[in-house]
PyMOL commands that place a pseudoatom at each C-alpha (Angstrom):
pseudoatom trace, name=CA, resn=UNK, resi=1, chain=A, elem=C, hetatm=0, pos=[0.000, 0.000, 0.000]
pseudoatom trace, name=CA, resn=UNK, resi=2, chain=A, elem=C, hetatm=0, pos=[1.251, 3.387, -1.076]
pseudoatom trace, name=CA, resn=UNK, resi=3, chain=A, elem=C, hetatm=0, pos=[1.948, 6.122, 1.569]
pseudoatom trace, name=CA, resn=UNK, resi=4, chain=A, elem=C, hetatm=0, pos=[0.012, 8.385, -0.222]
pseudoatom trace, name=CA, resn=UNK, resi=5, chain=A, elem=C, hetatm=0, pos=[-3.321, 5.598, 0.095]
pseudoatom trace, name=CA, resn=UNK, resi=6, chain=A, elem=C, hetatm=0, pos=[-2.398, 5.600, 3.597]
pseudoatom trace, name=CA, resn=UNK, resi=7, chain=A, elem=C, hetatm=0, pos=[-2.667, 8.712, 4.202]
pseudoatom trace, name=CA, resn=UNK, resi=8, chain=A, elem=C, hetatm=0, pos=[-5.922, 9.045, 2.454]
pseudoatom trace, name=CA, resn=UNK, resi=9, chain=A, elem=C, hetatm=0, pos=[-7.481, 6.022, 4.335]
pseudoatom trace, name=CA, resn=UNK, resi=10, chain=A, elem=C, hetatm=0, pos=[-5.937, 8.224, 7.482]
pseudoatom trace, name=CA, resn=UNK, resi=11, chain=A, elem=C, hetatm=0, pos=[-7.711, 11.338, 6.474]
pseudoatom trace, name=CA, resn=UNK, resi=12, chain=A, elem=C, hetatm=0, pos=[-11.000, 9.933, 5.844]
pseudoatom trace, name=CA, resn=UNK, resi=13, chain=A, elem=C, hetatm=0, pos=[-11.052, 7.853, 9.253]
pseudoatom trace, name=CA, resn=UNK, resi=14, chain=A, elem=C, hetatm=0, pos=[-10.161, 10.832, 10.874]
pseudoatom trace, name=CA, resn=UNK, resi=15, chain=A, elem=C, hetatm=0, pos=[-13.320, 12.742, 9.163]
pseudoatom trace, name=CA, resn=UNK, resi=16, chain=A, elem=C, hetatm=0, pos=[-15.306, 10.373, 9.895]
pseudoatom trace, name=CA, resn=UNK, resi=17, chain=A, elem=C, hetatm=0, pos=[-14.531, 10.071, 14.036]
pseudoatom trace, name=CA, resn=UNK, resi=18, chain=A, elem=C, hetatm=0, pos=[-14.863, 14.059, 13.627]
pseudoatom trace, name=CA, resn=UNK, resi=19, chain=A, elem=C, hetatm=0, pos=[-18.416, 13.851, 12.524]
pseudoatom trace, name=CA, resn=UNK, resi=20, chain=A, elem=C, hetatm=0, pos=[-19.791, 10.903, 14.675]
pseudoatom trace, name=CA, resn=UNK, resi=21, chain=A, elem=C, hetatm=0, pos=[-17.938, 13.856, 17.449]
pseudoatom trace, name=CA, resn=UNK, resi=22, chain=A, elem=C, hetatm=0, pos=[-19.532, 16.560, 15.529]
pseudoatom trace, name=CA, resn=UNK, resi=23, chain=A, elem=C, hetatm=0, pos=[-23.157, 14.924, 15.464]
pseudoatom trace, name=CA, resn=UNK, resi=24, chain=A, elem=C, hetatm=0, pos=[-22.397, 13.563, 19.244]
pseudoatom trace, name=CA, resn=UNK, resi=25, chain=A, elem=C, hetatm=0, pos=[-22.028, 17.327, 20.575]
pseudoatom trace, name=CA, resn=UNK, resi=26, chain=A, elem=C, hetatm=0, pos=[-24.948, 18.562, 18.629]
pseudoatom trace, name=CA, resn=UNK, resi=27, chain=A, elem=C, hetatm=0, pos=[-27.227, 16.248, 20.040]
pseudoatom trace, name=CA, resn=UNK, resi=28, chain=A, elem=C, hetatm=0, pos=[-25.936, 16.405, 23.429]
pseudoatom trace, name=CA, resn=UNK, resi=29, chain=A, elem=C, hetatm=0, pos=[-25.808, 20.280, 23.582]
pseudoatom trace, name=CA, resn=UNK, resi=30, chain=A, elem=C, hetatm=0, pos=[-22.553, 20.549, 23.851]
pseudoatom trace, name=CA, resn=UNK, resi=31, chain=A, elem=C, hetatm=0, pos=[-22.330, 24.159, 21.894]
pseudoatom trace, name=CA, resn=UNK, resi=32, chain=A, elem=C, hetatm=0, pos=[-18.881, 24.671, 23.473]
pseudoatom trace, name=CA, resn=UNK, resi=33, chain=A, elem=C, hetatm=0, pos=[-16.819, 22.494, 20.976]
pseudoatom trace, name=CA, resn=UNK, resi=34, chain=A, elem=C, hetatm=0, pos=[-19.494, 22.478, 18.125]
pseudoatom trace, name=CA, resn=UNK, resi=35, chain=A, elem=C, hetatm=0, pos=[-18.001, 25.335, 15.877]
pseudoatom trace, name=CA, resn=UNK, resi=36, chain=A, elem=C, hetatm=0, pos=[-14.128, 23.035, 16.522]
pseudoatom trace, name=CA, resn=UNK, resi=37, chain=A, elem=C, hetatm=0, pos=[-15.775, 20.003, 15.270]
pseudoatom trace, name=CA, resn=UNK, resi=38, chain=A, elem=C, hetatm=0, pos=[-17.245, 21.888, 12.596]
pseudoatom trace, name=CA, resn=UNK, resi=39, chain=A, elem=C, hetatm=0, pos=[-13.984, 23.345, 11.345]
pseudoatom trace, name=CA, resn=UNK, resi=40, chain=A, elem=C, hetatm=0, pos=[-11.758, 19.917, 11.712]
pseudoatom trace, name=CA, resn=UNK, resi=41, chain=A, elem=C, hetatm=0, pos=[-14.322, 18.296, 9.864]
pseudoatom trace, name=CA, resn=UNK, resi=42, chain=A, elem=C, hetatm=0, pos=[-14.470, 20.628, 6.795]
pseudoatom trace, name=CA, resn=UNK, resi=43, chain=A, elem=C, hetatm=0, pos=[-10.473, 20.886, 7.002]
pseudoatom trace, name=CA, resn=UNK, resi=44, chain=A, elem=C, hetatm=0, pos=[-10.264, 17.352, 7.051]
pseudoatom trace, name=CA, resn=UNK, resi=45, chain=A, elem=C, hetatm=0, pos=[-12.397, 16.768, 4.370]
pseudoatom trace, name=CA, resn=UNK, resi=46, chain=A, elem=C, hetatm=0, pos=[-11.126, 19.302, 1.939]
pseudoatom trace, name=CA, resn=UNK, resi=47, chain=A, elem=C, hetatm=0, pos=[-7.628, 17.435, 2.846]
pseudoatom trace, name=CA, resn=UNK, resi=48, chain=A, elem=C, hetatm=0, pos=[-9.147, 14.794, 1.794]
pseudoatom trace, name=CA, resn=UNK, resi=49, chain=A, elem=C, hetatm=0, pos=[-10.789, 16.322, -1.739]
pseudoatom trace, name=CA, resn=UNK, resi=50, chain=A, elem=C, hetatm=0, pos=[-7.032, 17.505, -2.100]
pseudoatom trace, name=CA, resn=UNK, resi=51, chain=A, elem=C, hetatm=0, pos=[-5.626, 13.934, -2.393]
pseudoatom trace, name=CA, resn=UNK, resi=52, chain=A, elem=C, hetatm=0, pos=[-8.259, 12.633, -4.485]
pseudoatom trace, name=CA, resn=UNK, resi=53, chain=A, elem=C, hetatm=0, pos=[-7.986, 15.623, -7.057]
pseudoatom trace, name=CA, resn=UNK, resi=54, chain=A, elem=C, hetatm=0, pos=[-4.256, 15.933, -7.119]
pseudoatom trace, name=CA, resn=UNK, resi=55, chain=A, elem=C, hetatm=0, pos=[-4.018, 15.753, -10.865]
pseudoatom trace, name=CA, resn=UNK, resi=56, chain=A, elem=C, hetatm=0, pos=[-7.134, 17.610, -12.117]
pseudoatom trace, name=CA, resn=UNK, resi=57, chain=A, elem=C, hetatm=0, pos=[-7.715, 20.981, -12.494]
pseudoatom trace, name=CA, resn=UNK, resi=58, chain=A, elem=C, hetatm=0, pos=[-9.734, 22.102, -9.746]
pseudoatom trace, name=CA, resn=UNK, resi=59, chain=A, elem=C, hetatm=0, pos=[-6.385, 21.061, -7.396]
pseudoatom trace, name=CA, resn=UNK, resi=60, chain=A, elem=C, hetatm=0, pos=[-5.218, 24.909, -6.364]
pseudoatom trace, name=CA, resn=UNK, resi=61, chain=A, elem=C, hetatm=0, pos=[-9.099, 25.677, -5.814]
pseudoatom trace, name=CA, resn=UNK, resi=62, chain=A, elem=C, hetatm=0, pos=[-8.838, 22.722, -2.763]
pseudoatom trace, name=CA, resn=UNK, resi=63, chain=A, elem=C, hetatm=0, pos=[-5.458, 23.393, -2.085]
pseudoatom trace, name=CA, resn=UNK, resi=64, chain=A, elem=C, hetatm=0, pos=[-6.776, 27.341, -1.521]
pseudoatom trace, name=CA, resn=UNK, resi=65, chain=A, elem=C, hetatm=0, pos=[-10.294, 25.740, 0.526]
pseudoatom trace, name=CA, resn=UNK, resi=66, chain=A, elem=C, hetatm=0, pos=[-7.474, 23.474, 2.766]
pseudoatom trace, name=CA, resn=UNK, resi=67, chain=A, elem=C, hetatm=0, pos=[-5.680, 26.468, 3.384]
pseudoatom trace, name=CA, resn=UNK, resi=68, chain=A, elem=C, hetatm=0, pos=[-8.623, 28.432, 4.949]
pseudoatom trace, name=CA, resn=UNK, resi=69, chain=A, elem=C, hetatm=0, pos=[-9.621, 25.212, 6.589]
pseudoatom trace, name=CA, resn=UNK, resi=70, chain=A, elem=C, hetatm=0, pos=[-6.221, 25.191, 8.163]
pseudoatom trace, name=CA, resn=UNK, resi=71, chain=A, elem=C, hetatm=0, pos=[-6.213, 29.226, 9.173]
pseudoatom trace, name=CA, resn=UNK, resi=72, chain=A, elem=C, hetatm=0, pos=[-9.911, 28.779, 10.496]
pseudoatom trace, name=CA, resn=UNK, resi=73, chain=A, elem=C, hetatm=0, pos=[-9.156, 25.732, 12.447]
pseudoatom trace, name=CA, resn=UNK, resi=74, chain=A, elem=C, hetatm=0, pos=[-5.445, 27.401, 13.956]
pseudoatom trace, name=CA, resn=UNK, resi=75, chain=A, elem=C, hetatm=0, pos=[-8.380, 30.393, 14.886]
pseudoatom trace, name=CA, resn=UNK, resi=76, chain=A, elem=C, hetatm=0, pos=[-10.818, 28.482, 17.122]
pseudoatom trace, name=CA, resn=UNK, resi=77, chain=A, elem=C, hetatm=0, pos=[-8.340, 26.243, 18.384]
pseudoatom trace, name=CA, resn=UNK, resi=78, chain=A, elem=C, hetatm=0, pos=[-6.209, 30.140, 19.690]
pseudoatom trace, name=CA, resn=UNK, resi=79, chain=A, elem=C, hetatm=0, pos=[-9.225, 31.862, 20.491]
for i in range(1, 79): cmd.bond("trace and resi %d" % i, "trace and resi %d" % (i + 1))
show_as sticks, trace
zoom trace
């Protein structure tokens, strides 16, 4: 298995323990960490569109969305 499948297998398991988290807090009323969850999962999944689109086109445009995941996610994690 290539590192590169790795880390895509990686990525997605990672999005989806972020979203059973993300769903988990809404339903519990947990408002605190919603918006963080909300923000790792988006990054994560645009890291995710990244890998899978590496050789089309539309890669800068998801290279550009994982950067502002990134930034927003550094944001909430500071503030």
């Amino acid at each position: 298995m290539k590192v590169k499948n790795k880390v895509q297998v990686l990525l997605l398991a990672m999005t989806v323990l972020a979203t059973i988290f993300l769903i988990w807090a809404g339903l519990s009323g947990n408002n605190d960490i919603f918006p963080l969850l909300l923000t790792l999962v988006v990054t994560l999944s645009m890291g995710n569109l990244m890998l899978q689109h590496r050789n089309n086109r539309g890669f800068h445009l998801y290279r550009i969305a994982f950067g502002f995941g990134l930034f927003s996610l550094l944001l909430s994690v500071t503030l």
